[in-house]
Residue, then its C-alpha position, 0 to 999 in steps of 0.5 A: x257110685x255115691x248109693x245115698x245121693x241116688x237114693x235121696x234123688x228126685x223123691x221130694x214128690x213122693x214124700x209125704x208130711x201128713x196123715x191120711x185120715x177118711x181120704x184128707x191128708x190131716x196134721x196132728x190134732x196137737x199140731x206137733x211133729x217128729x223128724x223123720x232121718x236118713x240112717x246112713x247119713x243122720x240127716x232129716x228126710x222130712x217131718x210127719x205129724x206126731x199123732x195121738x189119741x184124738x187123731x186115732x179116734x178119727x181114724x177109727x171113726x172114718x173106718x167105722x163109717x167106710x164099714x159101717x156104712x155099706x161102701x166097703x163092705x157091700x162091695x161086690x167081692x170081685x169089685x174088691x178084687x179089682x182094686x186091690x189089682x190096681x194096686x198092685x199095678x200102682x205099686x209096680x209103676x212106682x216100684x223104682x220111687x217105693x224101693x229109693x224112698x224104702x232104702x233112704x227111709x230105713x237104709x236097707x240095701x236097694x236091692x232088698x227094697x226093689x225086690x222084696x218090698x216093692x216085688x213081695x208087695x204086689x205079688x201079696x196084694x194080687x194073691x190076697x186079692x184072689x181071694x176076695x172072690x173065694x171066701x166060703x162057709x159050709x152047709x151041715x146036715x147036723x144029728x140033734x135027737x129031739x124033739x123026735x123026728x126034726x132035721x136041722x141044718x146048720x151054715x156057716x159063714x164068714x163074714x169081715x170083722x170091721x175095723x182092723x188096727x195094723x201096727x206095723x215094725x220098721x225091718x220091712x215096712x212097706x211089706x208088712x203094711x202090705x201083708x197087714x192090709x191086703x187080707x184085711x181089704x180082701x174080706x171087706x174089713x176097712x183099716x187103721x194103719x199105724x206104721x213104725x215111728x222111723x219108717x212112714x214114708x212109705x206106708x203114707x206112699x202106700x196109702x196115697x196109691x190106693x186113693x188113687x186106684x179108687x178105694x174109698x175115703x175111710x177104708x184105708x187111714x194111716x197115722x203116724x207117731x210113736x207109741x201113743x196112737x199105737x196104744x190108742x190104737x190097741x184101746x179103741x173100742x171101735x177097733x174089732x182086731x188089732x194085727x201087730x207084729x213087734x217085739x215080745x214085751x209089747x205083744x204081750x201088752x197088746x195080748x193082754x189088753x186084747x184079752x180083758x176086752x175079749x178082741x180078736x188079735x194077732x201077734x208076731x212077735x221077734x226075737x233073737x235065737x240062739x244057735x246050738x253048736x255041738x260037738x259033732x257039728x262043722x264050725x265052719x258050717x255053723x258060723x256060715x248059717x248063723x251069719x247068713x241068716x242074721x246079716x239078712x236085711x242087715x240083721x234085721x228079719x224077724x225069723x229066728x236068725x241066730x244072733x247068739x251063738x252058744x257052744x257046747x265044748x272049749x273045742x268048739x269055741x275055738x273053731x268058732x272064733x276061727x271061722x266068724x273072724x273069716x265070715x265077718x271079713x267076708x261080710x265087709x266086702x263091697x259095703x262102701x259103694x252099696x248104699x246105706x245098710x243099717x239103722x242105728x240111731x239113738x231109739x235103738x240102742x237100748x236093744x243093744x244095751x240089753x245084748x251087751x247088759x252085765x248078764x251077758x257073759x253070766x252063763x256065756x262068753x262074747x266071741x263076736x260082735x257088740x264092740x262096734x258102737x259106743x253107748 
């Protein structure tokens, strides 16, 4: 089975090369462009609009209306229940076309993109869509001691926030755009979405499924590019909260700015952790766990999934370089005919650079990996 061709097969219509900004597919402002590339091959899949700053603006601009406005917002709880439904049902029907165009765009195996990403996205949007008829406050009979004699009650209510600016990693695209925008949609916020730079397609997909399940123009925007419309995005002042999930360095840029401007912010932040090997631990037991959790997704979820490994004795180390030698053996087996299984090219090799940099083997000594790619 050649997995790439049957991945790239029949998906042209589902491919998207522009924006969705207030309900119209729009081209940058700056009318530019980025490819977008097939990781197993190289080859360019199609080219989307490089936004910006202008662009973000618009974006924010149709959310603040759709919000703003009452569209959205007014919305019966159980009218917003019922789209997000349809959603769900939309995602499903085109669980086969998502999970291809997932696995071209980011090259993670089939399986994982039918199962977790289509699958985990339609279980997430009809649970969060549960819940938008089951937002509740609290009603107290508080104790205030003066003036003599005078009862208060005080109520609580929770209310949507406004615009939410989703920043979106490319590990799991489709999945954590969805986990992003459907409790946001649920409370009657609308959306700015702004997906990885090398994964779009399917949040653009996405957004093309909820115009037709009949969400309204605004509610949902996308806008694609780099780094620019991402840090438009955070500095927008028509922006209530800004939900991000990346690395560590620019969370802590968005935390500080979101910070000076006194904005709700959400932050998920990754990371690579280390495993401890003691002397009383089973190597072999270690190895098993560390590399079952860091080939996951190819060695791409965001848990702390032991990409290092530091070993407390000589004895352990041994055991260690004996044990990862059969676990990497094991990890080879059936990968040829299994379709596309990483994404490496040049905008991650700095990662790399950073593991393999001449700190690395400061206070530690490499037993397994990071050979494997010139740079």
């Amino acid at each position: 089975m050649n997995a790439p061709k049957e991945a790239r097969s029949g998906l042209n219509q589902a491919i998207r090369n522009a924006m969705l900004i207030d309900g119209e597919w729009r081209q940058a402002e700056s009318g530019e462009t980025f490819a977008v590339f097939d990781p197993a091959t190289g080859e360019e899949i199609a080219r989307v609009p490089a936004g910006g700053a202008a662009d973000v603006d618009a974006a924010v601009a149709a959310a603040g209306r759709a919000f703003a406005g009452g569209t959205w917002r007014a919305m019966m709880p159980a009218q917003r229940e019922r789209l997000l439904l349809k959603l769900a049902d939309l995602v499903e029907q085109h669980g086969d076309e998502l999970a291809r165009l997932e696995t071209l765009n980011n090259g993670k195996l089939l399986a994982f993109s039918q199962g977790l990403e289509v699958g985990g996205s339609a279980q997430w949007l009809r649970y969060m869509a549960g819940w938008a008829t089951k937002i509740e406050g609290s009603t107290l009979d508080v104790s205030v001691p003066f003036p003599p004699g005078t009862r208060y009650s005080a109520m609580t209510r929770r209310s949507p926030v406004g615009v939410v600016g989703a920043i979106v990693p490319w590990n799991f695209p489709l999945l954590m755009a969805v986990w992003k925008i459907a409790p946001a949609l649920a409370c009657g916020c609308t959306v700015v979405l702004k997906p990885a730079e090398e994964t779009p397609l399917t949040a653009l997909r996405l957004a093309e499924l909820a115009l037709e399940a009949g969400f309204p123009p605004g509610v949902l925007n996308v806008v694609t590019g780099d780094g620019v419309p991402g840090a438009a995005l955070v500095a927008h002042p028509g922006v209530n909260k800004i939900t991000f999930t990346g690395s560590t360095e620019v969370g802590r840029l968005i935390g500080a700015r979101c910070g000076q401007d006194i904005r709700r912010v959400s932050l998920e932040l990754g990371g690579k952790s280390p495993v401890i090997v003691l002397d009383d631990c089973d190597p072999a037991q270690a190895i098993q766990g560390a590399a079952g959790a860091i080939f996951l997704n190819q060695g791409r979820p965001r848990q702390p999934d032991g990409a290092a490994g530091v070993v407390a004795s000589p004895r352990q180390g041994h055991g260690v370089d004996r044990h990862r030698a059969q676990r990497r053996r094991g990890n080879r087996r059936g990968r040829r005919c299994a379709g596309p299984s990483r994404l490496f090219r040049a905008a991650h090799r700095g990662s790399q650079r950073r593991l393999q940099g001449p700190d690395a083997g400061a206070r530690g000594s490499l037993r397994a990996g990071g050979g494997g790619h010139a740079i």
